[in-house]
Backbone atoms as SQL, in Angstrom:
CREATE TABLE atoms (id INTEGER PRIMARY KEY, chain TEXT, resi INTEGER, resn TEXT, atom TEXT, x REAL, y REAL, z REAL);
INSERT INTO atoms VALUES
  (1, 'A', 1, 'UNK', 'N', 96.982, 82.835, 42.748),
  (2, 'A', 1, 'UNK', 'CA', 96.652, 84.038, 42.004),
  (3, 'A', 1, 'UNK', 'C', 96.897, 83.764, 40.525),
  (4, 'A', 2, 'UNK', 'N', 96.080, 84.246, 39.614),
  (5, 'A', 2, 'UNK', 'CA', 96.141, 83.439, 38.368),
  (6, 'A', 2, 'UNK', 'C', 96.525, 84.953, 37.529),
  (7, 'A', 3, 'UNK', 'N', 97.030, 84.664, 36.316),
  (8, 'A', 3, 'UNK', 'CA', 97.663, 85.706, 35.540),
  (9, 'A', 3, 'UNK', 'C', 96.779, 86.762, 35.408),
  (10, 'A', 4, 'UNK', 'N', 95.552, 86.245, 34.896),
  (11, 'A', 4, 'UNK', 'CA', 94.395, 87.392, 34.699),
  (12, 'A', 4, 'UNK', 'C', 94.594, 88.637, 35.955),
  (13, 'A', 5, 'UNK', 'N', 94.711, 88.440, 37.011),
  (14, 'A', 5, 'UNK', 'CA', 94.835, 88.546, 38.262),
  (15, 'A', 5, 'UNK', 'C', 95.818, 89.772, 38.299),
  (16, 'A', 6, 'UNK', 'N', 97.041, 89.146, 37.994),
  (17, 'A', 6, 'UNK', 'CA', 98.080, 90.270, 37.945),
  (18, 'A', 6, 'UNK', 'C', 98.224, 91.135, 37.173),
  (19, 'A', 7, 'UNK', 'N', 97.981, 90.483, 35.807),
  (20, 'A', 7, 'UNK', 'CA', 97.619, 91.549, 34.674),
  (21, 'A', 7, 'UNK', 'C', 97.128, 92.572, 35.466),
  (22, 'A', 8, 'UNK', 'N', 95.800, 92.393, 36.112),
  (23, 'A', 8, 'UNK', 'CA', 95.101, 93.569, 35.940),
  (24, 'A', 8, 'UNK', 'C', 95.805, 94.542, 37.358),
  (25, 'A', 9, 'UNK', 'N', 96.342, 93.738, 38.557),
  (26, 'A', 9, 'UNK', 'CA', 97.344, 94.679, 39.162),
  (27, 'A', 9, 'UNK', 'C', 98.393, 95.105, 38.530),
  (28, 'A', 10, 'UNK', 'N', 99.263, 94.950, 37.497),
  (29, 'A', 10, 'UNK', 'CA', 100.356, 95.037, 36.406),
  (30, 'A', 10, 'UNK', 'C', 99.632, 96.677, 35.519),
  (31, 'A', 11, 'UNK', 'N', 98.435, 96.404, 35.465),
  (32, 'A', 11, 'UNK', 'CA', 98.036, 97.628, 34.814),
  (33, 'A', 11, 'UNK', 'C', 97.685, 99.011, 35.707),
  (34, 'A', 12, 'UNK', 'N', 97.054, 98.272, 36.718),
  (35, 'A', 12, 'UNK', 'CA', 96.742, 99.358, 37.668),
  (36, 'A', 12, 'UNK', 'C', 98.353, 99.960, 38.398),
  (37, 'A', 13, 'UNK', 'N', 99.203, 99.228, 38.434),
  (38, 'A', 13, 'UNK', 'CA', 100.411, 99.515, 38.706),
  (39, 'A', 13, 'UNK', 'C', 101.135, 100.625, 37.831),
  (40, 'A', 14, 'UNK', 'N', 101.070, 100.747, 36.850),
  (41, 'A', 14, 'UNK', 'CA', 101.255, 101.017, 35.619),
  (42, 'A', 14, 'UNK', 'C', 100.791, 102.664, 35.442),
  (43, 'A', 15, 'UNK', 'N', 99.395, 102.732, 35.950),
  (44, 'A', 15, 'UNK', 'CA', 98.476, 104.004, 35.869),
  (45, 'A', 15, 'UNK', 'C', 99.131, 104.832, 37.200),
  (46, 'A', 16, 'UNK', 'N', 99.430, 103.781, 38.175),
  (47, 'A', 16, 'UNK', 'CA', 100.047, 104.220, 39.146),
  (48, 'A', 16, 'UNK', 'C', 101.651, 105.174, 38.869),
  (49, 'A', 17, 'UNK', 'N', 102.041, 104.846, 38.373),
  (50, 'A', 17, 'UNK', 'CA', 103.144, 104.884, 38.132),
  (51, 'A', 17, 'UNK', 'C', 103.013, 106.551, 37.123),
  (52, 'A', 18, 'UNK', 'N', 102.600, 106.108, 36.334),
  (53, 'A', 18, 'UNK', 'CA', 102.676, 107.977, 35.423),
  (54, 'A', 18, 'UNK', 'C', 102.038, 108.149, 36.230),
  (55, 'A', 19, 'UNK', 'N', 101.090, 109.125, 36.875),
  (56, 'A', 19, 'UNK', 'CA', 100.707, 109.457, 37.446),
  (57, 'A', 19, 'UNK', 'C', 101.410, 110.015, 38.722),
  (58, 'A', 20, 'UNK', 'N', 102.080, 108.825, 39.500),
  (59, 'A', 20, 'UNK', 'CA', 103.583, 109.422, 40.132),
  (60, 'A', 20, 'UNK', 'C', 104.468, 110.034, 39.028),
  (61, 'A', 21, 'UNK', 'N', 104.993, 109.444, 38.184),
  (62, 'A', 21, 'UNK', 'CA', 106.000, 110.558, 37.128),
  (63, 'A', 21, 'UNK', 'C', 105.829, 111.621, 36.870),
  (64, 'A', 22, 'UNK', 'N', 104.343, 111.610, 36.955),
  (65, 'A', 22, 'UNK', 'CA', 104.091, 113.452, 36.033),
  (66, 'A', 22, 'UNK', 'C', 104.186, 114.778, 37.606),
  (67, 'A', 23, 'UNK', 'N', 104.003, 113.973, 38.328),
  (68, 'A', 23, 'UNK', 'CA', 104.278, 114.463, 40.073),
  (69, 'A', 23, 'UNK', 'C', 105.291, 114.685, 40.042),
  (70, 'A', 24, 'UNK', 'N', 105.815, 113.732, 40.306),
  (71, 'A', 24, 'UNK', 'CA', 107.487, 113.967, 39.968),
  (72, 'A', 24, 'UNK', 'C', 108.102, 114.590, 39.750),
  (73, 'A', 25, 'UNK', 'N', 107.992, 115.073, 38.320),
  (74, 'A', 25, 'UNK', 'CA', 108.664, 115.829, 37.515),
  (75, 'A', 25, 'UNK', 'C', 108.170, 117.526, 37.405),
  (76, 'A', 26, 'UNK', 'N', 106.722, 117.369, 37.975),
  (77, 'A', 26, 'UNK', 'CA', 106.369, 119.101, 38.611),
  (78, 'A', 26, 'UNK', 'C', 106.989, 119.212, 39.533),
  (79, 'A', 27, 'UNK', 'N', 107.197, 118.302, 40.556),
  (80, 'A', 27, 'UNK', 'CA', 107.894, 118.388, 41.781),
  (81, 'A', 27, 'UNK', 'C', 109.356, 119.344, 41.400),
  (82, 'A', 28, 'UNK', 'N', 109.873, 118.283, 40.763),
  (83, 'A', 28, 'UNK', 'CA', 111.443, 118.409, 40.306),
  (84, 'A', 28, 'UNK', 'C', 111.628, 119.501, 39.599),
  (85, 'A', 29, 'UNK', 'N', 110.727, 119.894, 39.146),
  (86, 'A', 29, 'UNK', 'CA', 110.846, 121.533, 38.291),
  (87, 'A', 29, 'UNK', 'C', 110.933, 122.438, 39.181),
  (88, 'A', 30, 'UNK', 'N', 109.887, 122.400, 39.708),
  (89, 'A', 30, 'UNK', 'CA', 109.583, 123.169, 40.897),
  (90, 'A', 30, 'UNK', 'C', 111.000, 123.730, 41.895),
  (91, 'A', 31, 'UNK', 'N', 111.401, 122.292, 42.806),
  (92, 'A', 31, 'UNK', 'CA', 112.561, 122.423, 43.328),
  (93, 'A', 31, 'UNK', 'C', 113.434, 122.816, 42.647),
  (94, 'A', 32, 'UNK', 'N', 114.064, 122.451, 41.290),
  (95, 'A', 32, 'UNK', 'CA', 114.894, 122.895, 40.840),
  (96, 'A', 32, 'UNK', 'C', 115.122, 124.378, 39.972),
  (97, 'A', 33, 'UNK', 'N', 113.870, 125.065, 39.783),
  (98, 'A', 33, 'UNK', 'CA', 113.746, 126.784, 39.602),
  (99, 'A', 33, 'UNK', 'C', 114.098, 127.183, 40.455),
  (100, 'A', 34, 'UNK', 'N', 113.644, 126.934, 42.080),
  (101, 'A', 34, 'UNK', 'CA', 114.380, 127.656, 42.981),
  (102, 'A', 34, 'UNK', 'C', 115.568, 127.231, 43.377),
  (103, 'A', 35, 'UNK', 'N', 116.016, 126.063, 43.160),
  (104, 'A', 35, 'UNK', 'CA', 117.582, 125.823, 43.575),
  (105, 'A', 35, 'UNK', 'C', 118.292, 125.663, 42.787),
  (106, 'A', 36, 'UNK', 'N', 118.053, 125.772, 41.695),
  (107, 'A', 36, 'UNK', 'CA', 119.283, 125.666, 40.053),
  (108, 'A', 36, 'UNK', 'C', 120.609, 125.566, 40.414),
  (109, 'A', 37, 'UNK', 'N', 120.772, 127.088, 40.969),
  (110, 'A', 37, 'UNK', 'CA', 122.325, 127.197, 41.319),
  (111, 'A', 37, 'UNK', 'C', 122.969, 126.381, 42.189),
  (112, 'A', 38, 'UNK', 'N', 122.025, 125.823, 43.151),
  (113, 'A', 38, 'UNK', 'CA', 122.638, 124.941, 44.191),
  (114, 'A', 38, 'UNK', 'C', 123.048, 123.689, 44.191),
  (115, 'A', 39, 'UNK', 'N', 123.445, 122.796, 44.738),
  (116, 'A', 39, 'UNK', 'CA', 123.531, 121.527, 44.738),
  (117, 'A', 39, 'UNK', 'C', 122.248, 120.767, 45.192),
  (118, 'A', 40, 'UNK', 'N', 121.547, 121.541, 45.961),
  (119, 'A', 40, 'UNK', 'CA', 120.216, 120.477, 45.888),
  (120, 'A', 40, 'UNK', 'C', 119.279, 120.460, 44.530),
  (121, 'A', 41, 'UNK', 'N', 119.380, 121.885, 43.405),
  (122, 'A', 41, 'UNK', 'CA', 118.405, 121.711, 42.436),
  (123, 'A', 41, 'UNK', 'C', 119.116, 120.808, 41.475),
  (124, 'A', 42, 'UNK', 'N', 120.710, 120.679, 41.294),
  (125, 'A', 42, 'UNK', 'CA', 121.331, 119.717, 40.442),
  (126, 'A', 42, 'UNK', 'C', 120.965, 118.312, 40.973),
  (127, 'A', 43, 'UNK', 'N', 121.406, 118.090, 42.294),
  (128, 'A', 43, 'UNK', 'CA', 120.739, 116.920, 42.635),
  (129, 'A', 43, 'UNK', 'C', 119.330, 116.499, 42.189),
  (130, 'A', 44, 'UNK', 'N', 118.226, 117.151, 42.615),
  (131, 'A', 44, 'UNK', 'CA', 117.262, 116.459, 42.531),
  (132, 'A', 44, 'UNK', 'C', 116.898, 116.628, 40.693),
  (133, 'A', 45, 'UNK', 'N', 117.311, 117.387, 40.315),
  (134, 'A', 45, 'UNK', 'CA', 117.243, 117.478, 38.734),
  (135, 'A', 45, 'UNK', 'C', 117.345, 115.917, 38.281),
  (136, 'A', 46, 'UNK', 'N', 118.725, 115.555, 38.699),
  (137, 'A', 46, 'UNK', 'CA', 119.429, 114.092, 38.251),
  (138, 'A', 46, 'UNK', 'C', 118.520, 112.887, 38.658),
  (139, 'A', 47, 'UNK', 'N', 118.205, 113.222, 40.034),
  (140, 'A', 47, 'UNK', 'CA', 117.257, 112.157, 40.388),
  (141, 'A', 47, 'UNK', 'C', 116.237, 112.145, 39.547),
  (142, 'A', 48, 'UNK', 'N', 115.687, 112.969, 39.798),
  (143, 'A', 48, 'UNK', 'CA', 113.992, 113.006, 38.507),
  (144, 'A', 48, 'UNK', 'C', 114.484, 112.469, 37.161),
  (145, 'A', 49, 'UNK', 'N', 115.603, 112.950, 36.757),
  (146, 'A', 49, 'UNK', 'CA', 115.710, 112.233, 35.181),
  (147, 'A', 49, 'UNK', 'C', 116.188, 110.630, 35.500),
  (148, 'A', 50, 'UNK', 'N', 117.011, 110.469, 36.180),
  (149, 'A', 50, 'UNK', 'CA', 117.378, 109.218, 36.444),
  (150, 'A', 50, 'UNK', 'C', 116.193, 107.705, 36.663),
  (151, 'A', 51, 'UNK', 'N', 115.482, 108.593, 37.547),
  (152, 'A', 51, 'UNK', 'CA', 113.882, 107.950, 38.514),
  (153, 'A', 51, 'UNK', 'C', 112.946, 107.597, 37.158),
  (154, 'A', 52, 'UNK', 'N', 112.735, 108.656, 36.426),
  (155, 'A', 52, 'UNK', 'CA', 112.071, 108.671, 35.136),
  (156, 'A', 52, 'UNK', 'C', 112.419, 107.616, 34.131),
  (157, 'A', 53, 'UNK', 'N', 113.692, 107.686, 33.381),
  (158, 'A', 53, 'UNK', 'CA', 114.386, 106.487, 32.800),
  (159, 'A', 53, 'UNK', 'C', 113.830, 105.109, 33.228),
  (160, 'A', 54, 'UNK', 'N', 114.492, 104.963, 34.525),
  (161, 'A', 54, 'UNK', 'CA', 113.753, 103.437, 34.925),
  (162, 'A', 54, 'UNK', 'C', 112.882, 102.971, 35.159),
  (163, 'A', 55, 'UNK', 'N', 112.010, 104.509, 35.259),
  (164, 'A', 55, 'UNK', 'CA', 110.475, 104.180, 35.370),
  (165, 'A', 55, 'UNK', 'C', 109.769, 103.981, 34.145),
  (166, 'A', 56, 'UNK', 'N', 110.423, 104.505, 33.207),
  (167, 'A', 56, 'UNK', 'CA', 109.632, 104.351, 31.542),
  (168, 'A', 56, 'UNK', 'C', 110.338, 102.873, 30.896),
  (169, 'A', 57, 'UNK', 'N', 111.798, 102.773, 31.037),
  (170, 'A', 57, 'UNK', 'CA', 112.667, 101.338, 30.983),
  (171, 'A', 57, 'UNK', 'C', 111.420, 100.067, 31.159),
  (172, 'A', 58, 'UNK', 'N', 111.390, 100.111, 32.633),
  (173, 'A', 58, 'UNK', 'CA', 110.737, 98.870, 32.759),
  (174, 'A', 58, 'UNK', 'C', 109.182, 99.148, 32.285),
  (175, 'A', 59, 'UNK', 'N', 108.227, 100.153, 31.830),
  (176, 'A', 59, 'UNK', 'CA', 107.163, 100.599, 31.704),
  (177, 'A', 59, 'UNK', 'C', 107.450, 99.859, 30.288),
  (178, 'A', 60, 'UNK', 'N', 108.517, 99.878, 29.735),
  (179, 'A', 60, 'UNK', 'CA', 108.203, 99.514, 28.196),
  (180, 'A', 60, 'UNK', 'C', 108.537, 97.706, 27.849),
  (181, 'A', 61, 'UNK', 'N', 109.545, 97.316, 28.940),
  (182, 'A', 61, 'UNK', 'CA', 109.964, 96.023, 29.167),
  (183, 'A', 61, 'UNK', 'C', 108.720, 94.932, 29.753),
  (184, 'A', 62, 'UNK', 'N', 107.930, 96.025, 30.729),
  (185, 'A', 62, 'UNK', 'CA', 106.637, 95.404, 31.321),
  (186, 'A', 62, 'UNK', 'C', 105.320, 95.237, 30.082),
  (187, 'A', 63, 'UNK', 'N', 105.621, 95.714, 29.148),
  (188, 'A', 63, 'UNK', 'CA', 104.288, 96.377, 27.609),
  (189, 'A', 63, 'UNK', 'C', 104.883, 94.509, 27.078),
  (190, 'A', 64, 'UNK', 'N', 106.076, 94.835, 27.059),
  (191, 'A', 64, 'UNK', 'CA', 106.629, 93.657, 25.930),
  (192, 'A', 64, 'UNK', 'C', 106.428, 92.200, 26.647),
  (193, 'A', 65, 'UNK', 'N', 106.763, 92.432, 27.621),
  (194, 'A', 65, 'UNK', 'CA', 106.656, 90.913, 28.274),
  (195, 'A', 65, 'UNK', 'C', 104.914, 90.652, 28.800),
  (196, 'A', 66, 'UNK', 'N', 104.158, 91.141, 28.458),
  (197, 'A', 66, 'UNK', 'CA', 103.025, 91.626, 28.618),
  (198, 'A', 66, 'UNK', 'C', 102.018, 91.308, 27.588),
  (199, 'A', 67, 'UNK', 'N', 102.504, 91.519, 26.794),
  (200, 'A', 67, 'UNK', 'CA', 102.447, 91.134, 24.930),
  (201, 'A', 67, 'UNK', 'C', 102.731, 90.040, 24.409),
  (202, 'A', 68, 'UNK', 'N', 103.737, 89.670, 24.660),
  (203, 'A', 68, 'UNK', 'CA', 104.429, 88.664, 24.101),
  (204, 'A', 68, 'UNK', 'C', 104.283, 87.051, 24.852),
  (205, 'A', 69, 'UNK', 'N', 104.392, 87.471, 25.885),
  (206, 'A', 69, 'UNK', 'CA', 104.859, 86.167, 27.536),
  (207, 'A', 69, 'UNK', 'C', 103.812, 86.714, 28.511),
  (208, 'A', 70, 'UNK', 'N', 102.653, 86.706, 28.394),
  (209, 'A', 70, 'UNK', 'CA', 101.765, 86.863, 29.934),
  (210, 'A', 70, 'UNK', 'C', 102.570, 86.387, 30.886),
  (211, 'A', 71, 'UNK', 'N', 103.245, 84.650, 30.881),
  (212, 'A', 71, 'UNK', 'CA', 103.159, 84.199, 31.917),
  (213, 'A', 71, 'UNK', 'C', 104.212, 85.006, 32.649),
  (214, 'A', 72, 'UNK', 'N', 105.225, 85.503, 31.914),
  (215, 'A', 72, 'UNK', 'CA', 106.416, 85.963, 32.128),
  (216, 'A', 72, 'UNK', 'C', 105.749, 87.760, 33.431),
  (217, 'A', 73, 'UNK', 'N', 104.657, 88.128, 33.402),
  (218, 'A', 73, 'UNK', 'CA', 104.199, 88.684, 34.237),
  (219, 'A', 73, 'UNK', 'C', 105.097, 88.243, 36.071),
  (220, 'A', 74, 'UNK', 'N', 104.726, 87.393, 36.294),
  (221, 'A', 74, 'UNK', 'CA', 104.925, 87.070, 37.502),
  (222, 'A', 74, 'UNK', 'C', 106.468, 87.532, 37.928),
  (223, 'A', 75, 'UNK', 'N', 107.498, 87.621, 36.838),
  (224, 'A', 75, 'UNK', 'CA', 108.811, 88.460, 37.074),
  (225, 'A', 75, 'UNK', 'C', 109.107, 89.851, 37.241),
  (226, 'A', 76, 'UNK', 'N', 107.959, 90.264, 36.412),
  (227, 'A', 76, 'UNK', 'CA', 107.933, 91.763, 36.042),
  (228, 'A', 76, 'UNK', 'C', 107.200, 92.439, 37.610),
  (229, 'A', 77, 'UNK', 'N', 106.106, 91.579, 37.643),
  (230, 'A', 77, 'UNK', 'CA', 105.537, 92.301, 38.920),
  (231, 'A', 77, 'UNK', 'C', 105.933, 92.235, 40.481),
  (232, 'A', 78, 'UNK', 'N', 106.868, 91.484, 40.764),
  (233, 'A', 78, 'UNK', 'CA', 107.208, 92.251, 41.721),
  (234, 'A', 78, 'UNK', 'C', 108.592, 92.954, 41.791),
  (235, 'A', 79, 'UNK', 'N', 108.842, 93.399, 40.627),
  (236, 'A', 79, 'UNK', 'CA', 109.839, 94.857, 40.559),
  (237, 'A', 79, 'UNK', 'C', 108.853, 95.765, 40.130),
  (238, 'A', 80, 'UNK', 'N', 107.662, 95.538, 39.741),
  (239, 'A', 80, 'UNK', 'CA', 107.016, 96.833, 39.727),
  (240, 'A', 80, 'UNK', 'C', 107.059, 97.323, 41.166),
  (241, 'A', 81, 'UNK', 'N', 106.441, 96.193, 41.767),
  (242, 'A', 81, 'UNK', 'CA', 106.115, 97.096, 43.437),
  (243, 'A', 81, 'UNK', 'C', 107.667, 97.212, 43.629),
  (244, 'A', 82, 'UNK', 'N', 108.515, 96.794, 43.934),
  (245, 'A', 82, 'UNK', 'CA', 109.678, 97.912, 43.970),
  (246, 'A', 82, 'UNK', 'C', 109.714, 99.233, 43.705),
  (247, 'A', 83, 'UNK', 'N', 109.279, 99.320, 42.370),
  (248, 'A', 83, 'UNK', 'CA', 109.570, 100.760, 41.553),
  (249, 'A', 83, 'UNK', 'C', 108.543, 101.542, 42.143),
  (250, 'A', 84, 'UNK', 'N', 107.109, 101.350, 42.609),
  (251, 'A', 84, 'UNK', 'CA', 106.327, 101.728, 43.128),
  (252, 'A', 84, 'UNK', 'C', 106.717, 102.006, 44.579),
  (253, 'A', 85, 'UNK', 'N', 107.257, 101.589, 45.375),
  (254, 'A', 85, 'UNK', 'CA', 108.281, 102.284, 46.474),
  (255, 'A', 85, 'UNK', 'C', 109.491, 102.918, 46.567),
  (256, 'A', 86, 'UNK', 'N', 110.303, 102.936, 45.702),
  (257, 'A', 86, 'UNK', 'CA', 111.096, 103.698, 44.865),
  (258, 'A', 86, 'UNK', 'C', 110.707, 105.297, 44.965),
  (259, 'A', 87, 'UNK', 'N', 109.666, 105.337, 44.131),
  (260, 'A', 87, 'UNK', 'CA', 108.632, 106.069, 43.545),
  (261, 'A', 87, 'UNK', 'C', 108.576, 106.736, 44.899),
  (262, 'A', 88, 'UNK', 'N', 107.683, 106.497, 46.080),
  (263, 'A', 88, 'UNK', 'CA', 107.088, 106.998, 47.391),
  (264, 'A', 88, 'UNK', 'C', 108.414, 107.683, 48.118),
  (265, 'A', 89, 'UNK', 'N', 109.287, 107.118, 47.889),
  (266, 'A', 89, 'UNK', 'CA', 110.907, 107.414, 49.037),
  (267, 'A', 89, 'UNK', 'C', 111.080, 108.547, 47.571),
  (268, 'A', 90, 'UNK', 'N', 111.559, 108.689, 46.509),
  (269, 'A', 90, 'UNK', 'CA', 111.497, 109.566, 46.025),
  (270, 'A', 90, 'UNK', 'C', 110.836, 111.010, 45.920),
  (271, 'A', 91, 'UNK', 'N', 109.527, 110.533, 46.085),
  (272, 'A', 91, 'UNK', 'CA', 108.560, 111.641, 46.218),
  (273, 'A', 91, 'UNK', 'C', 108.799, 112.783, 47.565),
  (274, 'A', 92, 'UNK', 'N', 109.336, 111.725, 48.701),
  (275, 'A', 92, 'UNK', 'CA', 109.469, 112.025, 49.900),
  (276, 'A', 92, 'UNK', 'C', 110.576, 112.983, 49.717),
  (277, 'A', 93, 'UNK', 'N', 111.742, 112.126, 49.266),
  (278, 'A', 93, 'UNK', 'CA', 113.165, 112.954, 49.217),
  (279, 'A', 93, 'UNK', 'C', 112.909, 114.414, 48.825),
  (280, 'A', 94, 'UNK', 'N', 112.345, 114.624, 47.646),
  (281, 'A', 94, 'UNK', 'CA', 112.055, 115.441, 46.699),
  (282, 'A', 94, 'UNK', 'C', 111.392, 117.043, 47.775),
  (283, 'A', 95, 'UNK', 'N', 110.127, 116.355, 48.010),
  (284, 'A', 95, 'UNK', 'CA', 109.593, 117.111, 48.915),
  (285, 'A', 95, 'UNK', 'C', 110.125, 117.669, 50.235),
  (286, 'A', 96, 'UNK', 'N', 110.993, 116.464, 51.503),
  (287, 'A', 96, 'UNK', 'CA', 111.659, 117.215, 52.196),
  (288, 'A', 96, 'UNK', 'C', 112.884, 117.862, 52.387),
  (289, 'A', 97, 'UNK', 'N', 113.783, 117.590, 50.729),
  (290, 'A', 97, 'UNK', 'CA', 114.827, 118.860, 50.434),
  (291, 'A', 97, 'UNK', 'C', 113.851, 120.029, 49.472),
  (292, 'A', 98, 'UNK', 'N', 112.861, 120.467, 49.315),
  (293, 'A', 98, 'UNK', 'CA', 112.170, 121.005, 49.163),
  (294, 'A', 98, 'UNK', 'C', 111.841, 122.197, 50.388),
  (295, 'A', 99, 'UNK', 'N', 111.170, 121.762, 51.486),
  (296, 'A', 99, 'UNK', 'CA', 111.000, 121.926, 52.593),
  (297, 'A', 99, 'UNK', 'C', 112.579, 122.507, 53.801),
  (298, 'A', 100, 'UNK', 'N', 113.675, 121.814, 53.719),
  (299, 'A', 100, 'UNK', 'CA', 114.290, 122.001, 53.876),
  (300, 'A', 100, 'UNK', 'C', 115.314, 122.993, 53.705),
  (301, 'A', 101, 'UNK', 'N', 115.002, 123.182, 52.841),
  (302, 'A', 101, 'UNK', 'CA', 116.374, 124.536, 51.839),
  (303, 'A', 101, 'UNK', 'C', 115.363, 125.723, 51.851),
  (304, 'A', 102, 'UNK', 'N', 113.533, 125.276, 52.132),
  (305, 'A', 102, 'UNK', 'CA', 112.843, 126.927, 52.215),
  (306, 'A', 102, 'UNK', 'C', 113.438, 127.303, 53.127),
  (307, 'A', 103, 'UNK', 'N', 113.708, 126.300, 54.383),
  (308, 'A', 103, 'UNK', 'CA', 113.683, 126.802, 55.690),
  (309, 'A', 103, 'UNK', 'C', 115.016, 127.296, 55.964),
  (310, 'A', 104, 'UNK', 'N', 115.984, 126.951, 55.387),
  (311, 'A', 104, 'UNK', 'CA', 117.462, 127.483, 55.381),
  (312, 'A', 104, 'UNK', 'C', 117.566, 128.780, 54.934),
  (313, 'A', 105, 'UNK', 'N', 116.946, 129.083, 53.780),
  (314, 'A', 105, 'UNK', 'CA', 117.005, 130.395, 52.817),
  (315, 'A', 105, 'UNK', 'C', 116.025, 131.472, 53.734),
  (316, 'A', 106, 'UNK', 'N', 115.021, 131.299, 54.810),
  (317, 'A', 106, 'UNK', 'CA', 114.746, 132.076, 55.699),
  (318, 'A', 106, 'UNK', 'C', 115.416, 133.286, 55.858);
């Protein structure tokens, strides 16, 4: 697989990625208007800001080494797909203490 190659999964990864964040973080609003007071809206509050950080961290570490070191790609990308499953188990979490605490507050 030649750099050109990853680049262009590195970018599509990338689009991937905001795209999950901006989810995310409606998500995390969302849950956390209705659970503020609770420990699940503090929780997932923290997560979303936390999730976010490392998702913009390496978003800007991935620009530079990207820029600077193509070859240096081949390090960066497979902690993207990490962060890109990260991302999915997050989304999940998010959604079934979401789901969860409707069904409690019944």
């Amino acid at each position: 697989m030649s750099v050109e190659n990853i680049q262009i999964y590195f970018w599509i990864a990338l689009a991937v990625l905001l795209l999950g964040s901006i989810y995310l973080i409606i998500e995390g609003v969302k849950v956390h208007s209705l659970f503020s007071d609770s420990i699940v809206g503090r929780l997932v509050k923290t997560l979303v800001i936390v999730f976010i950080i490392e998702l913009y961290s390496l978003g800007i570490v991935g620009f530079a080494f990207l820029t600077f070191k193509p070859q240096a790609i081949m390090v960066i990308f497979p902690i993207m797909l990490l962060i890109l499953v990260t991302l999915v188990f997050t989304i999940f979490a998010i959604r079934s203490a979401k789901q969860e605490v409707a069904q409690l507050m019944k």
